[in-house]
C-alpha positions in Angstrom: 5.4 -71.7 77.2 5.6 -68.6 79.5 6.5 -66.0 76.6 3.3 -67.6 75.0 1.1 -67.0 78.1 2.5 -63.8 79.0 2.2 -62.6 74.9 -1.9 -64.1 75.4 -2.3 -61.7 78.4 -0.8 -58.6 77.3 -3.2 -59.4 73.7 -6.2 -59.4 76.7 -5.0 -56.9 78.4 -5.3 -54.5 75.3 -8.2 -55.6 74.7 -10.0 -54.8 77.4 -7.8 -51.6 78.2 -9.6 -50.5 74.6 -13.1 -52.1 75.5 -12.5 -49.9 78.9 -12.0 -46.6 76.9 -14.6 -47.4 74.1 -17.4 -48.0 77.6 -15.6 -44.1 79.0 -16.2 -42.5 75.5 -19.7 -43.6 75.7 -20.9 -42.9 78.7 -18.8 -39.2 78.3 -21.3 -38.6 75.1 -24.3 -39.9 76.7 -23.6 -37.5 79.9 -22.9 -34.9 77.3 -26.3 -35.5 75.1 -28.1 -35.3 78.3 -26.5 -32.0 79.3 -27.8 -30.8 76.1 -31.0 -32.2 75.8 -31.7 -30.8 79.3 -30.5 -27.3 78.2 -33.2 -27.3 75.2 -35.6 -28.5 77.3 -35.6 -25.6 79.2 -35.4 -23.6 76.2 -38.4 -24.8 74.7 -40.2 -24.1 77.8 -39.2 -20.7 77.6 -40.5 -20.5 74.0 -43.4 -21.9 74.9 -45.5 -19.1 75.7 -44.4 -17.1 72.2 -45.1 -20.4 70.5 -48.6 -20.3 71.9 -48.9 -16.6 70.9 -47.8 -17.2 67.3 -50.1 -20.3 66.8 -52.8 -17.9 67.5 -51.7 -15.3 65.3 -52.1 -17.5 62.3 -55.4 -19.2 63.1 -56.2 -15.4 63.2 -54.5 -14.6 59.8 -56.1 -17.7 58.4 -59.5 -17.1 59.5 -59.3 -13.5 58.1 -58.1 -15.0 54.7 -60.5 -17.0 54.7 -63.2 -14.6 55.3 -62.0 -12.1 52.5 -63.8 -12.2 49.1 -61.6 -13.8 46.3 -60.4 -11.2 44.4 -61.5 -10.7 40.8 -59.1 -11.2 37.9 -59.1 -9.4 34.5 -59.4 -11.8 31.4 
């Protein structure tokens, strides 16, 4: 009866000793996600200004395009 018992709460203490390590994993990748999502943050707020200053750019270059006759074609 006490080799069953003691058998039962090694089989628990596995179990939990893996449950513990799965929890550390996840919590070790969700730090590590948030490390990186922090890092592009800051890069995208670097990149904003040149994002701003290309977006112009091309609702320059498409208003120009758009302004241009259409070009003729030879049949």
């Amino acid at each position: 009866m006490l080799a069953l018992f003691n058998s039962m709460l090694g089989e628990q203490h596995s179990q939990l000793t893996a449950s513990r390590e799965r929890l550390i994993n996840g919590l070790n990748k969700l730090h590590e996600t948030n490390s990186a999502v922090d890092v592009m943050q800051q890069e995208l707020t670097a990149l904003q200004p040149t994002l701003q200053q290309k977006t112009a750019s091309a609702e320059q270059l498409l208003a120009q395009v758009g302004e241009t006759p259409p070009v003729q074609t030879l049949n």
